[in-house]
N, CA, C and O atoms as a CHARMM CRD file, in Angstrom:
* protein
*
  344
    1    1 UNK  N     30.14200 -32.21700 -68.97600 PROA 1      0.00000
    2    1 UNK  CA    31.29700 -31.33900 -68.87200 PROA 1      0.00000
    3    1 UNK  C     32.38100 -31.85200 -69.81800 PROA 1      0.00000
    4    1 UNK  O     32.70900 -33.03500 -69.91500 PROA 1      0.00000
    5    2 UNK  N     32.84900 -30.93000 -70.44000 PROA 2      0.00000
    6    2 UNK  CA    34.10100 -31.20500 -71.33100 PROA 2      0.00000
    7    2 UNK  C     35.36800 -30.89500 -70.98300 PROA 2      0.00000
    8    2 UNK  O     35.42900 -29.83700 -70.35700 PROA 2      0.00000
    9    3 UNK  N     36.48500 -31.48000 -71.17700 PROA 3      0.00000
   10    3 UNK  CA    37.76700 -30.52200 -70.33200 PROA 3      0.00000
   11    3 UNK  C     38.70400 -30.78900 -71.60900 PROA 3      0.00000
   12    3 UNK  O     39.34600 -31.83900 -71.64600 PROA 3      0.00000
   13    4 UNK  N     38.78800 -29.93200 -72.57300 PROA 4      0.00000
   14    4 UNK  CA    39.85300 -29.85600 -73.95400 PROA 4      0.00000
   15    4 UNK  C     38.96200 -31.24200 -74.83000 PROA 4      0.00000
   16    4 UNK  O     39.24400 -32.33700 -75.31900 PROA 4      0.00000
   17    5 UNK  N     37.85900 -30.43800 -74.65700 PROA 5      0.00000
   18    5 UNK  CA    37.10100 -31.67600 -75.92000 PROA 5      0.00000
   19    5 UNK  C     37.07000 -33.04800 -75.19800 PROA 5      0.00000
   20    5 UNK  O     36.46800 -33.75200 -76.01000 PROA 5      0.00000
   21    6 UNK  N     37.31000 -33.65400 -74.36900 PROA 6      0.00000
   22    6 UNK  CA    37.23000 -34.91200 -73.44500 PROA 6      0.00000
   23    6 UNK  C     35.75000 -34.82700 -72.39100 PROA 6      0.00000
   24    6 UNK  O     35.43700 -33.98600 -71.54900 PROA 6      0.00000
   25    7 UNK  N     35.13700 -35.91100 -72.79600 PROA 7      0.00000
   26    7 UNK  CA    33.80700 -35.73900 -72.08600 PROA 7      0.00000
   27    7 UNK  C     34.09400 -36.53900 -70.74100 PROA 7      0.00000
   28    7 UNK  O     34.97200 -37.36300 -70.48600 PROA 7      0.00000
   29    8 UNK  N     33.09900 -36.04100 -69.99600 PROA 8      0.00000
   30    8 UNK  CA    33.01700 -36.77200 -69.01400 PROA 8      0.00000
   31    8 UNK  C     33.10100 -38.12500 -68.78700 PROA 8      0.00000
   32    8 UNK  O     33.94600 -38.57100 -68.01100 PROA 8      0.00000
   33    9 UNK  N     31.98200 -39.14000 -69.63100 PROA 9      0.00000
   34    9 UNK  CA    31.73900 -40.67600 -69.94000 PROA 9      0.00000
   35    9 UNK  C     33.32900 -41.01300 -70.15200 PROA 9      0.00000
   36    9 UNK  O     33.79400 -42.03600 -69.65000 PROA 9      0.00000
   37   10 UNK  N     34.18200 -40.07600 -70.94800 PROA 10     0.00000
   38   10 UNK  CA    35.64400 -40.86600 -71.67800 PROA 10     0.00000
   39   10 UNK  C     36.63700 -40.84500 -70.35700 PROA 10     0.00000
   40   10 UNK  O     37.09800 -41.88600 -69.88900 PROA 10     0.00000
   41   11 UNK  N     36.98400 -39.18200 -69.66500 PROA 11     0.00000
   42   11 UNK  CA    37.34800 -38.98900 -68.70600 PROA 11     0.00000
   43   11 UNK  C     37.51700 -40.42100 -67.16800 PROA 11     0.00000
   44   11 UNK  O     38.46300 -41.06200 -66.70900 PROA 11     0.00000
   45   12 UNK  N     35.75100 -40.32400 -66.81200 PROA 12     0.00000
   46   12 UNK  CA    35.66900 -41.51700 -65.98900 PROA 12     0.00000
   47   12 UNK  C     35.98400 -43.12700 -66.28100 PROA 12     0.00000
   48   12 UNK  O     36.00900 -43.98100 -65.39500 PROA 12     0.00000
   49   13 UNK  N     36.25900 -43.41600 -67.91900 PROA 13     0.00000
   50   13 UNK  CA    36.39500 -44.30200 -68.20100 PROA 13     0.00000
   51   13 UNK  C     38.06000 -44.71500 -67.97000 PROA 13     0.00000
   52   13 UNK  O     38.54900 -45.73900 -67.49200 PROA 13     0.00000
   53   14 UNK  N     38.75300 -43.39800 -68.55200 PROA 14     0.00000
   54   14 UNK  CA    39.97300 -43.40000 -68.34000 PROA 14     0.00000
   55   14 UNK  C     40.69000 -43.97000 -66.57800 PROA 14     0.00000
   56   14 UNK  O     41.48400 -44.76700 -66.07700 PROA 14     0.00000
   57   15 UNK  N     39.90000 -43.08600 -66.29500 PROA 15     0.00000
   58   15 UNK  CA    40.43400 -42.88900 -64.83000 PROA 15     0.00000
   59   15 UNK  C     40.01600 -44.49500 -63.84800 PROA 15     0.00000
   60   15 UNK  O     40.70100 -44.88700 -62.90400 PROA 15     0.00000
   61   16 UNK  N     38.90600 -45.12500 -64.30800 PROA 16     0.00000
   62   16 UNK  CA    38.58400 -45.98600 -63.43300 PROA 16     0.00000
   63   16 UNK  C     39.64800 -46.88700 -63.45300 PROA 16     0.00000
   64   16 UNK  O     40.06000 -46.34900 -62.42500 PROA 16     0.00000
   65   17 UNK  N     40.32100 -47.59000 -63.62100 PROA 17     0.00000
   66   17 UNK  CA    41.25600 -48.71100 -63.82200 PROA 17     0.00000
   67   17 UNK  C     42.20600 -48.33500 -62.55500 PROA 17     0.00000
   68   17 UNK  O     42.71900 -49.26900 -61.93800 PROA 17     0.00000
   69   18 UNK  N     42.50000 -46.76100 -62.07600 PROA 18     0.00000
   70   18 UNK  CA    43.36900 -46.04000 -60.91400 PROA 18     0.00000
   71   18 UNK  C     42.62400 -46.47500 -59.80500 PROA 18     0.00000
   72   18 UNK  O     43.23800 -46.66200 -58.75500 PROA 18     0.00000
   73   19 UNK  N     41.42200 -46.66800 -59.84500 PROA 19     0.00000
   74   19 UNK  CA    40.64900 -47.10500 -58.88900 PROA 19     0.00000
   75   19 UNK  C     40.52500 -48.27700 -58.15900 PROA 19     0.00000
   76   19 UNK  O     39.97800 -48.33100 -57.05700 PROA 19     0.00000
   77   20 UNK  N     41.04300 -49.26700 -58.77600 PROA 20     0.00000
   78   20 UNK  CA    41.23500 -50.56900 -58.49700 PROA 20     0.00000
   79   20 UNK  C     42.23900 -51.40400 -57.89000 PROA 20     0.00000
   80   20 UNK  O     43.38300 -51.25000 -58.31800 PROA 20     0.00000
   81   21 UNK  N     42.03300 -52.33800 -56.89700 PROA 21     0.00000
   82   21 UNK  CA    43.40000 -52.61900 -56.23000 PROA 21     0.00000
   83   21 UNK  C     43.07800 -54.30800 -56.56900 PROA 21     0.00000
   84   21 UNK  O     41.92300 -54.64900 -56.82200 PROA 21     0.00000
   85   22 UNK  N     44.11200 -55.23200 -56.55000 PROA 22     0.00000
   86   22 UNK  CA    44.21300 -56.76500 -56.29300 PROA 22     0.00000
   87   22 UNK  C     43.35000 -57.12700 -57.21100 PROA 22     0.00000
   88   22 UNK  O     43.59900 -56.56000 -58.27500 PROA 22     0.00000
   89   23 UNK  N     42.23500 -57.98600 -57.27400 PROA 23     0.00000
   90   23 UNK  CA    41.81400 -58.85200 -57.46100 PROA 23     0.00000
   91   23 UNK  C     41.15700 -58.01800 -58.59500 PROA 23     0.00000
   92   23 UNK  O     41.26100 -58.47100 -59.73500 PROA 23     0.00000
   93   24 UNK  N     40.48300 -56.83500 -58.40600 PROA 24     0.00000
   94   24 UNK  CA    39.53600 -56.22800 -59.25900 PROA 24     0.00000
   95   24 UNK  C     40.56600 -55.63400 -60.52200 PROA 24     0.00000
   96   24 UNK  O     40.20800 -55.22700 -61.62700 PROA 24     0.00000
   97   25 UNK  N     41.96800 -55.72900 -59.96600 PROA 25     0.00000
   98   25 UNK  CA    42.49300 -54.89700 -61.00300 PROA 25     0.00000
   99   25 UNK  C     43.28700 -55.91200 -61.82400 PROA 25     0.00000
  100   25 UNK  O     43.86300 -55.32900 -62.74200 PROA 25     0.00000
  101   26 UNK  N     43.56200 -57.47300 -61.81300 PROA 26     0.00000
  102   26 UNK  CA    43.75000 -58.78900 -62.47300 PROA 26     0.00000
  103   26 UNK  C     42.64200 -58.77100 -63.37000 PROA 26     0.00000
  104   26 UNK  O     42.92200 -58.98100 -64.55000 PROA 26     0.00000
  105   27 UNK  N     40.96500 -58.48800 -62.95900 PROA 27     0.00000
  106   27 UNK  CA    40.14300 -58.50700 -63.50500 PROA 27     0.00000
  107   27 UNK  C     40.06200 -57.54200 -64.37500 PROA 27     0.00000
  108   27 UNK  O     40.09100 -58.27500 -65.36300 PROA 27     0.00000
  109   28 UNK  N     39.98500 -56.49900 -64.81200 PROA 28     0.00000
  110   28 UNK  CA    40.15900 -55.22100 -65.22500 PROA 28     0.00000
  111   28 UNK  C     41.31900 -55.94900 -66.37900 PROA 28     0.00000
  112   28 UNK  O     40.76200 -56.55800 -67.29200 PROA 28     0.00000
  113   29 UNK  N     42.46800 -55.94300 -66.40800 PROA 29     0.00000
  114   29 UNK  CA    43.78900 -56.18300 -67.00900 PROA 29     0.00000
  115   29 UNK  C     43.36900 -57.84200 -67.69500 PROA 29     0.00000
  116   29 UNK  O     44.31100 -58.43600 -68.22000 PROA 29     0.00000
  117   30 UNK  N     42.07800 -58.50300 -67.68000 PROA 30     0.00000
  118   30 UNK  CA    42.09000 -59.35300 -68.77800 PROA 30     0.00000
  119   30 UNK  C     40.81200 -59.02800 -69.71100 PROA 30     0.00000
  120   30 UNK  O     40.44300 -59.71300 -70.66500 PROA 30     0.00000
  121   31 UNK  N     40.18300 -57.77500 -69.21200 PROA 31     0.00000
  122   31 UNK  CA    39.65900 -57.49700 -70.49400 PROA 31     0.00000
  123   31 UNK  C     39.78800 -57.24300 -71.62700 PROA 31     0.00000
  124   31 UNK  O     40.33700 -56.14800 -71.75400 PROA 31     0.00000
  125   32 UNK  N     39.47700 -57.87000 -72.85800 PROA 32     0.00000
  126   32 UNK  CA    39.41300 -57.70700 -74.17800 PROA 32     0.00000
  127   32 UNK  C     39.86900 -56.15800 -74.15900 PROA 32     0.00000
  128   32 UNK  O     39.35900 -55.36300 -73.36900 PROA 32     0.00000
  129   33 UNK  N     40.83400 -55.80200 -75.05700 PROA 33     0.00000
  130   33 UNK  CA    41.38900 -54.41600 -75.41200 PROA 33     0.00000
  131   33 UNK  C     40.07000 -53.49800 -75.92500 PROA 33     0.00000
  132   33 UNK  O     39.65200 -53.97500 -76.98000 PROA 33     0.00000
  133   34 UNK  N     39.59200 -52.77800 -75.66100 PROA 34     0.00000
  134   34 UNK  CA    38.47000 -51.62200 -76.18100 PROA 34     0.00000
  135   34 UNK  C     36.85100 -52.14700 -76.28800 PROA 34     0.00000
  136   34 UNK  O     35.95300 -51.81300 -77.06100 PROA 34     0.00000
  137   35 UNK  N     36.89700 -53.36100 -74.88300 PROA 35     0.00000
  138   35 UNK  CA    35.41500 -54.10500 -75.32400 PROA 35     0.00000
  139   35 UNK  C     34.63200 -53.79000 -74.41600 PROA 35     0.00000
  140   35 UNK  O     33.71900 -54.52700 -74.04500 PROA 35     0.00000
  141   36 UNK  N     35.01800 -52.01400 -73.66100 PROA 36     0.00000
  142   36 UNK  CA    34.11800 -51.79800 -73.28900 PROA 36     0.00000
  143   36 UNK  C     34.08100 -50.09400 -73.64400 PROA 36     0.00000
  144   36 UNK  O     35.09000 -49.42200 -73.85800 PROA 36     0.00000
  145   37 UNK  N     32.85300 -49.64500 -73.64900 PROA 37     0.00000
  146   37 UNK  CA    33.15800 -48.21000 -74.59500 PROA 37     0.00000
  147   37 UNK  C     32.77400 -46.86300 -74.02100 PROA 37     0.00000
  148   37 UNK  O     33.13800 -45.75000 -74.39900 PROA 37     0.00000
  149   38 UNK  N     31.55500 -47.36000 -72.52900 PROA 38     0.00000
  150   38 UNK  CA    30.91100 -46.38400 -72.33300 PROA 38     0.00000
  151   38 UNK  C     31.52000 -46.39300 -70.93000 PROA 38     0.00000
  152   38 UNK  O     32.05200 -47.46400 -70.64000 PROA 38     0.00000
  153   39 UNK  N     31.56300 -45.36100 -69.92100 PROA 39     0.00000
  154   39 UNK  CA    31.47200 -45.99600 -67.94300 PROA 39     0.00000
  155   39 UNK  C     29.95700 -46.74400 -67.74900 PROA 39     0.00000
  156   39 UNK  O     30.00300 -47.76900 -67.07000 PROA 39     0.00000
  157   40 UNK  N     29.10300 -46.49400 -68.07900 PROA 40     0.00000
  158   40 UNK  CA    28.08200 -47.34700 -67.85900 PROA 40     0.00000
  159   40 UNK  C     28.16100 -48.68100 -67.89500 PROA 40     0.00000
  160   40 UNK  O     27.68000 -49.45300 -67.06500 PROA 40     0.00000
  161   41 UNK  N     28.83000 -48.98000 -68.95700 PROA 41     0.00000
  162   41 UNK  CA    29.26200 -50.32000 -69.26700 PROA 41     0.00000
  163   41 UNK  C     29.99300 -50.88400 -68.30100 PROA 41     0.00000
  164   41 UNK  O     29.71900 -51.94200 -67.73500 PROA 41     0.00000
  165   42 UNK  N     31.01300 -50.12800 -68.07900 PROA 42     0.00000
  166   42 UNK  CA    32.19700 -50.38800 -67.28000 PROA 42     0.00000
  167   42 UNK  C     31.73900 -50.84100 -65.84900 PROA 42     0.00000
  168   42 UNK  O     32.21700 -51.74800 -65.16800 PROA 42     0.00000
  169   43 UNK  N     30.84700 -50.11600 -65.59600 PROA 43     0.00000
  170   43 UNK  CA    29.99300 -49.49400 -63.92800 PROA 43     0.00000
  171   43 UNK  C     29.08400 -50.93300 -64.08700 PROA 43     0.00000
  172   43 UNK  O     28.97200 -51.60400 -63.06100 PROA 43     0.00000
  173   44 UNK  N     28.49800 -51.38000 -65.20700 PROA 44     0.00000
  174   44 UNK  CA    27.59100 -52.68700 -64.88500 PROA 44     0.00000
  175   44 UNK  C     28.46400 -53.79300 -65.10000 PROA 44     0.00000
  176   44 UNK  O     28.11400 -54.88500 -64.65400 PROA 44     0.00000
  177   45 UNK  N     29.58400 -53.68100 -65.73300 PROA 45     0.00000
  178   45 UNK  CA    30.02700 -55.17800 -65.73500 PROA 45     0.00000
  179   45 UNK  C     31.25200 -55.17300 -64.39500 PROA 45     0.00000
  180   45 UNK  O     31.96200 -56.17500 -64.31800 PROA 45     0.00000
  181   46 UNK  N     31.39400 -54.41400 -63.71200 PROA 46     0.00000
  182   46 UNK  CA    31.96300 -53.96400 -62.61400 PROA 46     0.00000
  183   46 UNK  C     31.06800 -54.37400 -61.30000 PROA 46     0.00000
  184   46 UNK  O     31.56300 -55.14200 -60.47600 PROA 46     0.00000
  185   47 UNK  N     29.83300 -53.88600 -61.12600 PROA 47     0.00000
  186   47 UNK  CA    29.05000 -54.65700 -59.93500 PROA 47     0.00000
  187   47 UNK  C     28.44700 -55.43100 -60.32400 PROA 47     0.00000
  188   47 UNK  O     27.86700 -55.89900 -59.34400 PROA 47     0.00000
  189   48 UNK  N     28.03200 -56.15400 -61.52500 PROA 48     0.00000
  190   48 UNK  CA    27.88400 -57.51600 -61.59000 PROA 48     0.00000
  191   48 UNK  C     28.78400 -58.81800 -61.16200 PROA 48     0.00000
  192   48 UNK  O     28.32300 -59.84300 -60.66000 PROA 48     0.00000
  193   49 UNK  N     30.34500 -58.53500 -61.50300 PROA 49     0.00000
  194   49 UNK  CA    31.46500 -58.77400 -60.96500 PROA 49     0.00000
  195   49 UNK  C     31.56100 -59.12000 -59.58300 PROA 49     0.00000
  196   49 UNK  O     31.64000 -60.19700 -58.99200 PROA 49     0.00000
  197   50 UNK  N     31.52100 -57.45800 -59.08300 PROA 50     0.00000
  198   50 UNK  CA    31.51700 -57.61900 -57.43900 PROA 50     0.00000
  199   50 UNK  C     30.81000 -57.29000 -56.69800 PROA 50     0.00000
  200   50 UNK  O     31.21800 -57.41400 -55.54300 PROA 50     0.00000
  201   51 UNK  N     29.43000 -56.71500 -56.86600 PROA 51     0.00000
  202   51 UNK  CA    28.46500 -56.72700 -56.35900 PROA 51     0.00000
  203   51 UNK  C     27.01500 -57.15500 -57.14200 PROA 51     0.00000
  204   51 UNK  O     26.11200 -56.42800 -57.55600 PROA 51     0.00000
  205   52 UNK  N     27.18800 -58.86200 -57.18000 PROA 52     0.00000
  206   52 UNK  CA    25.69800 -59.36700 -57.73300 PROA 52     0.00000
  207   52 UNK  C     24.58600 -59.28400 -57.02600 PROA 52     0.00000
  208   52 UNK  O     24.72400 -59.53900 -55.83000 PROA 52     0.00000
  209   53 UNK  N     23.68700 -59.04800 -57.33700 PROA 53     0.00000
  210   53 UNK  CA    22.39700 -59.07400 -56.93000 PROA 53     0.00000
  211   53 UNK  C     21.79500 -59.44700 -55.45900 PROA 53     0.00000
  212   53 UNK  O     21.20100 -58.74400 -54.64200 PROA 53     0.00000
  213   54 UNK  N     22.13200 -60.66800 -55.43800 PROA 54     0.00000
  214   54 UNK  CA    22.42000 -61.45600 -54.64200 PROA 54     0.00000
  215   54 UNK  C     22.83200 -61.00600 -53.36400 PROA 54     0.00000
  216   54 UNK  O     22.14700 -61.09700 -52.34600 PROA 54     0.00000
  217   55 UNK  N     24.37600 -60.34300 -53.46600 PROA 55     0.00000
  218   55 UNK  CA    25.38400 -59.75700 -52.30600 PROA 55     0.00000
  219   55 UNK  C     24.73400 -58.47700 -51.92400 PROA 55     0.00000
  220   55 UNK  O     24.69900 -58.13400 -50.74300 PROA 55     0.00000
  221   56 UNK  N     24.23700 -57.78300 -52.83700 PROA 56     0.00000
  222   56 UNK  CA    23.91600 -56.32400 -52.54200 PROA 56     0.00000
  223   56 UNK  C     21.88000 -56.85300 -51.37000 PROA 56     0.00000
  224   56 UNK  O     21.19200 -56.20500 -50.58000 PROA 56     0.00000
  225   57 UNK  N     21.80100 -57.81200 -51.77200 PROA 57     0.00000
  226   57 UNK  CA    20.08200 -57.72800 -50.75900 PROA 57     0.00000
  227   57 UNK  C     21.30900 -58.51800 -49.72900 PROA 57     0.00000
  228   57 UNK  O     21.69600 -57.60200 -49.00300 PROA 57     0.00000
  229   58 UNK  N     21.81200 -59.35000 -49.48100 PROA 58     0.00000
  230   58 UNK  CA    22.69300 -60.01900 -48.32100 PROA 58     0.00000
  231   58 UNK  C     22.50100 -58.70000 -47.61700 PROA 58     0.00000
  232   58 UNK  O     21.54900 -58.44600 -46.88000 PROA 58     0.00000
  233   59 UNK  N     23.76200 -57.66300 -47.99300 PROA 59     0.00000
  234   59 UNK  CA    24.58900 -56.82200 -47.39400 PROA 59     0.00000
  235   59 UNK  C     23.37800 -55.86400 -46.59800 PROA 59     0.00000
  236   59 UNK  O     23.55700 -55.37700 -45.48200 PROA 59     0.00000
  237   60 UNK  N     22.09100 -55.69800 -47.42400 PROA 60     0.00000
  238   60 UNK  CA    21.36300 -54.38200 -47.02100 PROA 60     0.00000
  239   60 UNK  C     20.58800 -55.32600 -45.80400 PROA 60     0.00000
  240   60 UNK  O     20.66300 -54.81000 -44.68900 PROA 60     0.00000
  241   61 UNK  N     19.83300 -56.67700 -45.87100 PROA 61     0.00000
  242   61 UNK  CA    19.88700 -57.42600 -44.87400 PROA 61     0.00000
  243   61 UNK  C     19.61200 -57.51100 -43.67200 PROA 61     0.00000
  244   61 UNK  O     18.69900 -57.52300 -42.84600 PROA 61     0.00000
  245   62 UNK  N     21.56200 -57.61100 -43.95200 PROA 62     0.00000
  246   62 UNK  CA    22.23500 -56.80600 -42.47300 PROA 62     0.00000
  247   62 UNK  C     22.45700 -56.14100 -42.14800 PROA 62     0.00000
  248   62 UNK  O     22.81200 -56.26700 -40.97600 PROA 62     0.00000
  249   63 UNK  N     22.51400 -54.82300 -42.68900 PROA 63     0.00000
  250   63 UNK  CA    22.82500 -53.44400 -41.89300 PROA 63     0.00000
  251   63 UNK  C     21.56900 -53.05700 -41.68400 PROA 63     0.00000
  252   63 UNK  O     21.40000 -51.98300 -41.10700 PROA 63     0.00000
  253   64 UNK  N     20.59200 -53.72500 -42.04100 PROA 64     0.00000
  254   64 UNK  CA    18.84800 -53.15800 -42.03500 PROA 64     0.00000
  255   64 UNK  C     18.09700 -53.99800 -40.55200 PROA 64     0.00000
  256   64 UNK  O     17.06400 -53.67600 -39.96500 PROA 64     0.00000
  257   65 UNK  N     19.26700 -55.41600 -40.17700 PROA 65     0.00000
  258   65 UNK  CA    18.53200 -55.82600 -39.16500 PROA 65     0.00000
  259   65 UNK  C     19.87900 -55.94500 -38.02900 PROA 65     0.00000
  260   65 UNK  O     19.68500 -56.88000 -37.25200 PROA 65     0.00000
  261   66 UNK  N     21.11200 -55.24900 -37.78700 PROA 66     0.00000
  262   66 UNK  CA    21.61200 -54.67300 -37.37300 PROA 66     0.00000
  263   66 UNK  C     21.31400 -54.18300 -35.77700 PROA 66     0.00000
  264   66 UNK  O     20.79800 -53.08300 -35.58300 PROA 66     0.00000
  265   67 UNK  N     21.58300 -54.84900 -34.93000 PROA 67     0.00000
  266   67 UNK  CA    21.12500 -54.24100 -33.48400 PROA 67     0.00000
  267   67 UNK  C     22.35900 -54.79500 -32.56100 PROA 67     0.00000
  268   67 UNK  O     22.72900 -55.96600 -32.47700 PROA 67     0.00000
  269   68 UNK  N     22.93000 -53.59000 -31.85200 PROA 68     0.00000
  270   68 UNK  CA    22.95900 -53.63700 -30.38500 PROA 68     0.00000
  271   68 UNK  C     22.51800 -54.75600 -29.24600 PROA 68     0.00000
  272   68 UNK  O     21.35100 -54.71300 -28.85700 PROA 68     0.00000
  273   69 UNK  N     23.21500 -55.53800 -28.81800 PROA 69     0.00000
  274   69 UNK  CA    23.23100 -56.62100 -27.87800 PROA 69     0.00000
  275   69 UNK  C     23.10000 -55.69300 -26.94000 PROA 69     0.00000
  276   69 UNK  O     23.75500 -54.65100 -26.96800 PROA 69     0.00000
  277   70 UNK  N     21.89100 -56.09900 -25.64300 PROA 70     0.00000
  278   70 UNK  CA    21.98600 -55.58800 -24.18200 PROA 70     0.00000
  279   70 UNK  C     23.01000 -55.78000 -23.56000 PROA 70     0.00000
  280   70 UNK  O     22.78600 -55.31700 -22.44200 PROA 70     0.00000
  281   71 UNK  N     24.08200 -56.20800 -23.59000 PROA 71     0.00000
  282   71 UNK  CA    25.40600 -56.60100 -22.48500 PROA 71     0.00000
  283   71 UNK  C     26.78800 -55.78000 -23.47000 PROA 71     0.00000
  284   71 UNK  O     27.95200 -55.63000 -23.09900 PROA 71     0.00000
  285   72 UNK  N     26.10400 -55.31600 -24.91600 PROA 72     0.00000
  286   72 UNK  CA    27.72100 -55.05900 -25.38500 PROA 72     0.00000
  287   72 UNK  C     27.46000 -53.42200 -25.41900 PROA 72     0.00000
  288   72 UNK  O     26.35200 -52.89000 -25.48900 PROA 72     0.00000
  289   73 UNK  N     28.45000 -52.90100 -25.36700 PROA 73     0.00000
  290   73 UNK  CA    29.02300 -51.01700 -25.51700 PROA 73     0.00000
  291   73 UNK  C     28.88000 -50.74200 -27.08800 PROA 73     0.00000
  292   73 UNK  O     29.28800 -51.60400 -27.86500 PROA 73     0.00000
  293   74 UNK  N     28.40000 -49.74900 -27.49400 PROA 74     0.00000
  294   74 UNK  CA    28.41100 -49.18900 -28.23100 PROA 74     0.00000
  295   74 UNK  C     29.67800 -49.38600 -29.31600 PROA 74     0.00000
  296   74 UNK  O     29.49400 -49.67600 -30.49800 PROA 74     0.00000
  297   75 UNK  N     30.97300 -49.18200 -28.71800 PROA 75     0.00000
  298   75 UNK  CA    32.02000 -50.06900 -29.45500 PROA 75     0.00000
  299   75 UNK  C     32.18100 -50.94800 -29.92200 PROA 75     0.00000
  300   75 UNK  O     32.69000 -51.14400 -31.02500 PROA 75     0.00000
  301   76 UNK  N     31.63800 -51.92900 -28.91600 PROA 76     0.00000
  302   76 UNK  CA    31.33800 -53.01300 -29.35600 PROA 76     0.00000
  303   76 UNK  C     30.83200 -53.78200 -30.46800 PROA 76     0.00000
  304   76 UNK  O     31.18600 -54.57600 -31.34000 PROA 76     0.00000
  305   77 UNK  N     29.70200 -53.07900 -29.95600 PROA 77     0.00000
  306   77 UNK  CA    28.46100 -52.85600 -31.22800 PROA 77     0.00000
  307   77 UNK  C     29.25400 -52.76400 -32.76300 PROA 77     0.00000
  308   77 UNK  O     29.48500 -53.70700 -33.52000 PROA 77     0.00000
  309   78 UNK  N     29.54000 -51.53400 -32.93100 PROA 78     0.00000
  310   78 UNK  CA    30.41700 -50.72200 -33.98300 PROA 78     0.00000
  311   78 UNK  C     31.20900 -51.87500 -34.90000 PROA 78     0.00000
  312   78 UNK  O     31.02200 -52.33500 -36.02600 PROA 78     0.00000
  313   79 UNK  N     32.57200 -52.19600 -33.42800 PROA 79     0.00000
  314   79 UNK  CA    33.15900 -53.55000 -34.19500 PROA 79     0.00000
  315   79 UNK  C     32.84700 -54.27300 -34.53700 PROA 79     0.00000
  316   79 UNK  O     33.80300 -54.96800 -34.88100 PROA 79     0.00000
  317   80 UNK  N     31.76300 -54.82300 -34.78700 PROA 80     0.00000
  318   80 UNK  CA    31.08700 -56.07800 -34.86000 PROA 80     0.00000
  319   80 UNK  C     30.00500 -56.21000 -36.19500 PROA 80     0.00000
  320   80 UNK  O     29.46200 -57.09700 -36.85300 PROA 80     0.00000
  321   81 UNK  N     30.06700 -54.84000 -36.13900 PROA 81     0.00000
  322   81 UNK  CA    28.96700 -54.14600 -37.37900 PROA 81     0.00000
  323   81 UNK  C     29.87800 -54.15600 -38.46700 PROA 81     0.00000
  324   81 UNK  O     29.68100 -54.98100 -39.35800 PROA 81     0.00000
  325   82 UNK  N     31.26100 -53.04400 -38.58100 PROA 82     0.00000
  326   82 UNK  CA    31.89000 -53.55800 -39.64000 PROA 82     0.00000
  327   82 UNK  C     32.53700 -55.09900 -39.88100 PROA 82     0.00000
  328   82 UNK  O     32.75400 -55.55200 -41.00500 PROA 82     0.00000
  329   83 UNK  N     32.76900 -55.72500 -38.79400 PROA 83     0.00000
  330   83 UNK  CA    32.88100 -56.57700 -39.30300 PROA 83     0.00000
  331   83 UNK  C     32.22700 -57.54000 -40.33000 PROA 83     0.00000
  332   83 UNK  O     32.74000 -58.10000 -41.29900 PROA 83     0.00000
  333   84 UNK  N     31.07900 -57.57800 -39.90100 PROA 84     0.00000
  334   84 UNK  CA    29.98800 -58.16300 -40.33800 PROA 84     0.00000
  335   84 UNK  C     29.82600 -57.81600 -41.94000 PROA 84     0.00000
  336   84 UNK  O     29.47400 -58.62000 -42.80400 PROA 84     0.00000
  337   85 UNK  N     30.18800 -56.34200 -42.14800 PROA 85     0.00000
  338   85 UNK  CA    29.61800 -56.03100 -43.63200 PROA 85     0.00000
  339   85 UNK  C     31.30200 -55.97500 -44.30600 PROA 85     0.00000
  340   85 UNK  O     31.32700 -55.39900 -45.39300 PROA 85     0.00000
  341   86 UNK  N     32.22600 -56.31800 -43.97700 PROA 86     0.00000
  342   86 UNK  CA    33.10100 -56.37700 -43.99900 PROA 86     0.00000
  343   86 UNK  C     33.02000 -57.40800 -45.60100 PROA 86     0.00000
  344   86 UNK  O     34.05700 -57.80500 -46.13300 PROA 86     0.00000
């Protein structure tokens, strides 16, 4: 999609930096001026960053072995779940 000759890839590239809060956006703000060109780029050196390899099998893990204690409520449960992936 184009919007006044602006492609999509340039568009999302623009816009991602709005996306970012604290830590990711210190990170973001010491990149080399124009040393990255595509969102793809952006998108892999972005979850390499903050989601390595590593974190992303952690995270699936646990929400994959994830269970309900016999003594706790459903709430319970819940709280304990985000926390966890928190």
């Amino acid at each position: 999609i184009k919007v006044n000759g602006v492609t999509d890839d340039v568009l999302r590239l623009y816009l991602f930096p709005y996306s970012l809060t604290h830590h990711a956006t210190a990170w973001f703000d010491c990149l080399p001026r124009n040393s990255i060109n595509t969102f793809e780029q952006m998108a892999k050196m972005f979850l390499g960053k903050y989601f390595p390899p590593s974190m992303v099998t952690k995270l699936r893990n646990e929400i994959t072995n994830f269970h309900q204690h016999p003594d706790e409520s459903l709430f319970e449960a819940w709280e304990r779940y985000k926390l966890s992936i928190d």
